[in-house]
C-alpha positions in Angstrom: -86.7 -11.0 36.7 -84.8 -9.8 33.4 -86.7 -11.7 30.5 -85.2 -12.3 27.0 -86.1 -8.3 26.0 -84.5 -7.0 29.3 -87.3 -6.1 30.7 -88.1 -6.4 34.8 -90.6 -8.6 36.1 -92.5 -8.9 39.1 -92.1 -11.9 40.8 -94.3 -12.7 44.1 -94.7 -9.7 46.4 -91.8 -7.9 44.7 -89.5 -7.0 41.6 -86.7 -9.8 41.0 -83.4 -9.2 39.2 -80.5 -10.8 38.2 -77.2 -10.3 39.6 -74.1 -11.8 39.9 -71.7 -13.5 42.7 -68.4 -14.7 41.6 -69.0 -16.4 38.1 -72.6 -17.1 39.4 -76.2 -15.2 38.1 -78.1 -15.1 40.7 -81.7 -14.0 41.0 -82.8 -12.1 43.6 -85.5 -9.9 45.3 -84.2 -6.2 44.4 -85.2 -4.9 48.1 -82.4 -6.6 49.2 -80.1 -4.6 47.1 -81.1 -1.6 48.6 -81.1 -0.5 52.4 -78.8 -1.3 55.4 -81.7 -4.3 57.0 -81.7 -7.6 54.5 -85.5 -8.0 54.1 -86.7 -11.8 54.6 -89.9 -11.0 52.2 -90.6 -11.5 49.3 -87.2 -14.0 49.6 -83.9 -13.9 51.7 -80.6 -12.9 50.1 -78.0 -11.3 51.9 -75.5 -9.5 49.5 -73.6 -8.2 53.0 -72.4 -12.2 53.4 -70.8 -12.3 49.9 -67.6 -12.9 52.2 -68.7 -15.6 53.9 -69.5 -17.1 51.0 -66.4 -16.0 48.9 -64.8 -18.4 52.2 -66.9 -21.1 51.9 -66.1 -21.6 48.3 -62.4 -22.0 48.9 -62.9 -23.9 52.5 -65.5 -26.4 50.1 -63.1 -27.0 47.7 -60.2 -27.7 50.2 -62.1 -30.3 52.3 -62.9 -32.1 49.5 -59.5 -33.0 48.6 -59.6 -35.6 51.0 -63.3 -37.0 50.8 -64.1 -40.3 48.8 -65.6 -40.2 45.4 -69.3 -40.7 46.9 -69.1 -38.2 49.7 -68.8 -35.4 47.0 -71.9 -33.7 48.2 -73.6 -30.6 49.9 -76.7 -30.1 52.0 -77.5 -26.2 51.9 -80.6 -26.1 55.2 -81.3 -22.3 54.8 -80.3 -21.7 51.5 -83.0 -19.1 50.4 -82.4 -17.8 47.0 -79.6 -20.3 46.8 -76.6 -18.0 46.5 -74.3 -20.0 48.3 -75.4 -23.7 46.9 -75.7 -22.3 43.4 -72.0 -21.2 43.4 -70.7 -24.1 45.2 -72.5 -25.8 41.8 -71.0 -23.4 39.5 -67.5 -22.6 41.2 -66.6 -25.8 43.1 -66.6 -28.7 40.4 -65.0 -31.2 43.4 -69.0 -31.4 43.9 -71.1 -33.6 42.3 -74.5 -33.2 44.4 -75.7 -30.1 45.7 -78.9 -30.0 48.0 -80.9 -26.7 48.4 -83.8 -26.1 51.1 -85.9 -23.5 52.3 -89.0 -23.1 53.6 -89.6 -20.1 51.4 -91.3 -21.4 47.8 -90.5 -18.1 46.0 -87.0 -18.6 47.3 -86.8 -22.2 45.8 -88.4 -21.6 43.0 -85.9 -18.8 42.0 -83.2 -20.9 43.1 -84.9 -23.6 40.0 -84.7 -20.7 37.7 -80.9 -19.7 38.6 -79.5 -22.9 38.3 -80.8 -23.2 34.6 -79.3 -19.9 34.0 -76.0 -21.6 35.2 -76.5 -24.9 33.2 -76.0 -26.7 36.8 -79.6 -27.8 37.1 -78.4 -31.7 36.4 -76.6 -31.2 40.2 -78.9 -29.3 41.8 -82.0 -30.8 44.1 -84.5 -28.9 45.8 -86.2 -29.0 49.0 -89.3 -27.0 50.4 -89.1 -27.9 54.9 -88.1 -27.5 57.9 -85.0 -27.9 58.0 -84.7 -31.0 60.5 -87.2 -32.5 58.4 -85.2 -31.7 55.4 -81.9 -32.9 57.2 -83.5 -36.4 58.1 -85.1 -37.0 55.0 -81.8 -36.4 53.2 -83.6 -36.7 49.4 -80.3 -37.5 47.1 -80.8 -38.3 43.7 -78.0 -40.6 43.6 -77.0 -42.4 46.6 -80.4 -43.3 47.8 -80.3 -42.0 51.3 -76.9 -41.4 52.1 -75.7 -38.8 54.6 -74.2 -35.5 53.2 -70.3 -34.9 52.9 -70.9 -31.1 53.6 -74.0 -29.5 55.6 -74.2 -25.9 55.8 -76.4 -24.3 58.6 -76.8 -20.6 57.8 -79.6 -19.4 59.9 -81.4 -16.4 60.4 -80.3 -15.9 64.2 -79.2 -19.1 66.4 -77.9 -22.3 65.1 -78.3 -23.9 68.3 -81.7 -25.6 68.1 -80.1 -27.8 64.6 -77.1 -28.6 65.6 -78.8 -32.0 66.3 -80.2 -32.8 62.9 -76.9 -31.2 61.0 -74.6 -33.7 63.0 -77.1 -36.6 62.6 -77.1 -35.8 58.7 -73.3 -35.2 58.1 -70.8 -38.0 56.9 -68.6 -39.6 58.7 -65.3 -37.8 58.6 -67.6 -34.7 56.9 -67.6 -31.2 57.3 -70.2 -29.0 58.9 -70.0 -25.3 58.3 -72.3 -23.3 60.7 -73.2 -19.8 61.4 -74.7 -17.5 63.9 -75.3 -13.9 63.6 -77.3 -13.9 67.4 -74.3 -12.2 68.6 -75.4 -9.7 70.9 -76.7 -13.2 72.9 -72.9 -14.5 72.3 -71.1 -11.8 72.7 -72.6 -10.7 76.7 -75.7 -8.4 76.1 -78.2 -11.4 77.0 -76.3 -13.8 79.4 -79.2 -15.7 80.4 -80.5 -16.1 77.0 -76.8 -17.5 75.9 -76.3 -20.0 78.5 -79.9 -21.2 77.6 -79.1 -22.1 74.2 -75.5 -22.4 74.1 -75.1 -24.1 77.7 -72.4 -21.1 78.3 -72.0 -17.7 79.6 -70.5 -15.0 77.4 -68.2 -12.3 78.7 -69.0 -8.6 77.4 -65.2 -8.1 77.0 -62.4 -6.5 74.5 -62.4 -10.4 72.9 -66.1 -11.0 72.2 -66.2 -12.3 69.2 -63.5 -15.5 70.4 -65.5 -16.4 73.3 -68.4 -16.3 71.4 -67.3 -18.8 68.4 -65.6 -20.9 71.4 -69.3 -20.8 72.9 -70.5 -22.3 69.6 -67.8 -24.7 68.7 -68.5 -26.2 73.1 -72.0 -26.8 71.8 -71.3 -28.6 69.0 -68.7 -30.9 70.5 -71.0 -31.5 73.6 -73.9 -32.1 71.1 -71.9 -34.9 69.1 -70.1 -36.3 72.0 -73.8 -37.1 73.1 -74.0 -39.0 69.5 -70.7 -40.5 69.6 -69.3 -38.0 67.6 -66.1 -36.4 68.1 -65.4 -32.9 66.4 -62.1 -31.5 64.9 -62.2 -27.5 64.4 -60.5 -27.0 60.9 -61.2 -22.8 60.5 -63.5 -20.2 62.2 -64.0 -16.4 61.4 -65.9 -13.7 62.4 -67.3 -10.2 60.5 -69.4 -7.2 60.4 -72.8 -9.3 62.7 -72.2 -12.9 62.2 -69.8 -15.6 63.3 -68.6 -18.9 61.9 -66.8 -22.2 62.4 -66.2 -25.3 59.5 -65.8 -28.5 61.9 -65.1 -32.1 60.8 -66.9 -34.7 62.2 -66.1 -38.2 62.7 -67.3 -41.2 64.4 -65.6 -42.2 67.4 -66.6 -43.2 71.1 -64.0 -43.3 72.3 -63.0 -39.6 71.0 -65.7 -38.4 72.3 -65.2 -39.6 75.8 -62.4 -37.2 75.8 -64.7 -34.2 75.2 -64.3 -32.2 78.6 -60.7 -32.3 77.8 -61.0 -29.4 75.1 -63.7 -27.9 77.5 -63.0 -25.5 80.4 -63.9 -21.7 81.5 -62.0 -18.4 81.1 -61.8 -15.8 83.7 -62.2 -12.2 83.5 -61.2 -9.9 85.5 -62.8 -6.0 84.6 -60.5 -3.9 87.2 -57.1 -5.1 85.7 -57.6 -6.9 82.8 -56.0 -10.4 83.9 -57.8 -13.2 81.8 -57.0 -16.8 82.1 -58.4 -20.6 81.8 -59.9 -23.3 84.2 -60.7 -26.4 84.0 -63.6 -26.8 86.7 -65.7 -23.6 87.6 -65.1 -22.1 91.1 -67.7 -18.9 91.6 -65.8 -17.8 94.9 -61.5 -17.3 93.5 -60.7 -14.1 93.1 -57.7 -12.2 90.7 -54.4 -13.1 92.1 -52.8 -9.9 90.8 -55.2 -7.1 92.4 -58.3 -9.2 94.5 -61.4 -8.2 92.6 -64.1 -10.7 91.8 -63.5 -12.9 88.3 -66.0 -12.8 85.7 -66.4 -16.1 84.4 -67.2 -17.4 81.0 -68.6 -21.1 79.5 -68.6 -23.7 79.5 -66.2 -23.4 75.9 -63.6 -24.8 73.8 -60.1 -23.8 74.7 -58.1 -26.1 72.1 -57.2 -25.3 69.0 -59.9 -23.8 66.4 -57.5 -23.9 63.0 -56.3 -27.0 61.5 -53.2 -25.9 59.9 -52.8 -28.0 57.3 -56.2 -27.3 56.0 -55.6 -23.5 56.1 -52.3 -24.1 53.7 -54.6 -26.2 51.5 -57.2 -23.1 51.4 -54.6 -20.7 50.6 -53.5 -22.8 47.8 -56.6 -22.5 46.6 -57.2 -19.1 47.1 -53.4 -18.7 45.3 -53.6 -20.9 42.5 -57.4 -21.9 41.7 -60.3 -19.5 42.8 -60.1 -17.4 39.5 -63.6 -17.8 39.8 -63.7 -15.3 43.4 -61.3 -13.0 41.7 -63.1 -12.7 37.9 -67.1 -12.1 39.7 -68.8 -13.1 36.4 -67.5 -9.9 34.2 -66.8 -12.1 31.5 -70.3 -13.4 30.8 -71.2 -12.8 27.0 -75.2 -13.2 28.3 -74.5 -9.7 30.3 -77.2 -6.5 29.3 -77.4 -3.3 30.8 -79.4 -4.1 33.7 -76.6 -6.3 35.0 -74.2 -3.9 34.5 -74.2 -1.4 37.4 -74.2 -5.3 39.6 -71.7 -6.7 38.1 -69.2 -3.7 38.2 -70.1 -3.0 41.7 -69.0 -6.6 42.7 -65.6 -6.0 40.7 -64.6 -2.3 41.6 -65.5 -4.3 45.6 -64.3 -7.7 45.1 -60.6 -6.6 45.2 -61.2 -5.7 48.9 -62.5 -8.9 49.8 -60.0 -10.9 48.6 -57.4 -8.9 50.4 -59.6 -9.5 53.7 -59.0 -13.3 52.8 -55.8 -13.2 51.7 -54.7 -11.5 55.5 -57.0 -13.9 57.0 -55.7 -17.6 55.8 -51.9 -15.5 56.8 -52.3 -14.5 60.0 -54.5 -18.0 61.1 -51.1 -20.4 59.6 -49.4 -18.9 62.7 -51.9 -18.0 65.3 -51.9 -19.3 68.7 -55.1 -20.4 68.5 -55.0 -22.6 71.4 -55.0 -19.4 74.1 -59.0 -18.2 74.3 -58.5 -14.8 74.2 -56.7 -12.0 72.9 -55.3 -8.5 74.1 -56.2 -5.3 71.9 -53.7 -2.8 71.1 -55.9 0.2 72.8 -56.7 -1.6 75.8 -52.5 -2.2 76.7 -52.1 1.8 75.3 -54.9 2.7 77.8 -53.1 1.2 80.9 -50.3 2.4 80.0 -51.3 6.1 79.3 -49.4 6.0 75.6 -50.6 5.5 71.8 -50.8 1.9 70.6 -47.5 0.8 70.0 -47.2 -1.4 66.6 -48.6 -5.0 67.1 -45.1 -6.3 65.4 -43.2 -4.6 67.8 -45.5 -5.9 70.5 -45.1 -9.7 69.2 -41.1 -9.2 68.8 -40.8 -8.1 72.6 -42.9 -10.7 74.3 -41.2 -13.2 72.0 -37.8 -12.2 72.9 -39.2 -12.2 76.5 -39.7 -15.8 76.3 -43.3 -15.4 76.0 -45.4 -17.1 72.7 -47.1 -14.7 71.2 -49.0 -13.9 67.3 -51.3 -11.5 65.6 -55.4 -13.1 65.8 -57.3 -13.3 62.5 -60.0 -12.6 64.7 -59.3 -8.7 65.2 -56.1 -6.7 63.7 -55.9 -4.5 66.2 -54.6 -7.1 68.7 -52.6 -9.9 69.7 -52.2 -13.2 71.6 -49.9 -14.5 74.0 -49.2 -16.7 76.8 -47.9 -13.5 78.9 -49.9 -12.2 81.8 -51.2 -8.7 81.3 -49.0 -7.3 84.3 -46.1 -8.9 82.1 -47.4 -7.2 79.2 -47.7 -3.7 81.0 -44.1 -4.5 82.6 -42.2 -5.1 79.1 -43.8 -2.7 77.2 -42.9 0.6 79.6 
């Protein structure tokens, strides 16, 4: 760690420095600075993710618009060295009460040390558990037991054995945020193991990533329809190895009786490429436009994943408030050498990322997010034995076809629509 005379100091079981994440100083292991594999000794911190966490910032800060005055608080479960609950204390002032866990003591105890770098300790709380344990104990400082307004499940692998505890912990009418980065399993390479913990098969197809967030988002809504909970999918992203999806949750039986309606199965079928949706699983149909055998996907969601008002009130933020994503801490006046080479690194990148964002929240206000799948540009050019035509000029023709079509934030190679690929082929020869 960088004392008073700038000097490094050793730390647990390796050197710790200090670095910074939007207008946060963070502390961190410097292993995990170096390499392509994120280390989980001495402590975990995953510089890789600053996207997802540049997101959460904004998505935070959006949801809270709406939540009452003593719902203002977070509940981080994995949060090792606390870079994502530290700049949600520092970056999104909508939030009184910030919770930090982790079964890792060096981890905590660095995330102790950060937040007085950051004059934020007065908000800050600290947890050493499990994370159900942690979840169910729920230790505010200032609303004596109350449920959180925002839980965060970041795991190292599946989320699928806490999604449980985070619903049971969450507010009612709160927001859970929730990732998983065991996408091989989601994505088709481990069927068995997917439908084990996910209650769904995957597909191994061009649109992996969608199925797998739609597997996710099924077993969360299944989850809390089993605790008279009903779930409303406000935004969900993928990138690089992880996936993610910000849900609200509310409390409503009779909501979430009508779970099975946003439930169904999509079909696949690998010797044309025709993909569609059903409601009730039937092993023996076959593909009506050449005969061969549909694979078959879920149980997942096949309703909408974006809540469009929400994503206009995230890119207002992103537009007119998040100065703190754009400015990455260069104008600290407590900045020494040491920091330096971090701190330009995060500003010569941070441009980059905010583009990514920017294109993001644009394409997801117009997305036809209620069709579970998408086509990609090379696998229509492949069919057709030509270059990938332009996805705009792809949208305009099936739209003038009649046929609804978008770009997906979830790949920009590709596209939606409501058009059968032998529709596709058809118009675009």
């Amino acid at each position: 760690m960088l004392t008073k005379d700038g000097e490094k100091e050793k730390e647990g079981e390796g050197e710790i420095v200090e670095t910074f994440e939007g207008k946060t100083r963070l502390l961190v292991p410097a292993v995990s600075l170096i390499g392509k594999v994120t280390p989980k000794v001495p402590a975990f911190f995953n510089p890789s993710a600053k996207l997802n966490r540049d997101i959460s910032i904004i998505a935070y800060r959006a949801f809270m618009q709406d939540l009452k005055k003593n719902r203002k608080s977070l509940a981080d479960s994995f949060s090792g060295i606390g870079a994502r609950a530290l700049r949600v204390a520092v970056e999104a002032p909508e939030i009184e009460e910030v919770h930090m866990n982790d079964i890792n003591t060096l981890a905590i105890d660095l995330s102790k040390k950060a937040a007085k770098l950051n004059f934020v300790t007065e908000k800050c709380n600290f947890s050493v558990n499990e994370v159900c344990n942690f979840l169910t104990a729920r230790p505010t400082k200032k609303n004596g037991g109350e449920r959180f307004g925002i839980v965060d499940l970041d795991p190292f692998g599946s989320p699928s054995q806490y999604i449980d505890c985070v619903l049971r912990a969450v507010l009612d009418r709160g927001l859970i945020s929730i990732t998983a980065t065991d996408t091989a399993v989601l994505c088709g390479v481990y069927r068995d193991v997917c439908f084990r913990r996910y209650y769904g098969r995957p597909i191994n197809n061009h649109y992996a990533n969608e199925t797998a967030i739609r597997l996710l988002t099924s077993l969360i809504a299944l989850t809390a329809s089993r605790l008279e909970l009903a779930i409303h999918p406000l935004f969900a992203h993928a990138n690089l190895h992880y996936l993610r999806v910000y849900i609200e949750v509310s409390l409503s039986s009779s909501q979430a009786n009508k779970v099975y309606d946003n439930i169904g199965y999509l079909r696949h079928c690998f010797r044309c490429g025709n993909r569609n949706v059903i409601m009730e699983y039937d092993k023996s149909e076959v593909c009506e436009l050449c005969g061969n055998s549909f694979s078959v996907g879920g149980k997942l969601w096949i309703n909408r994943l974006f809540d469009k008002n929400f994503i206009k009130k995230m890119s207002s933020y992103y537009y007119h408030h998040d100065d703190n994503l754009k400015t990455n801490g260069s104008n600290s006046s407590n900045t020494n050498n040491d920091n330096k080479e971090n701190i330009d690194y995060y500003n010569n990148n941070n441009n980059n990322k905010m583009n990514i964002i920017k294109k993001i929240l644009a394409i997801c206000l117009n997305e036809i997010d209620d069709i579970p799948h998408y086509f990609r540009a090379d696998e229509i050019s492949s069919k057709l034995k030509t270059s990938p035509q332009p996805l705009q000029y792809v949208i305009e023709k099936l739209s003038t076809a009649g046929y609804r079509a978008s770009k997906t934030s979830l790949n920009t190679s590709a596209f939606k629509t409501d058009a059968r690929i032998d529709q596709i082929l058809s118009l675009l020869r």
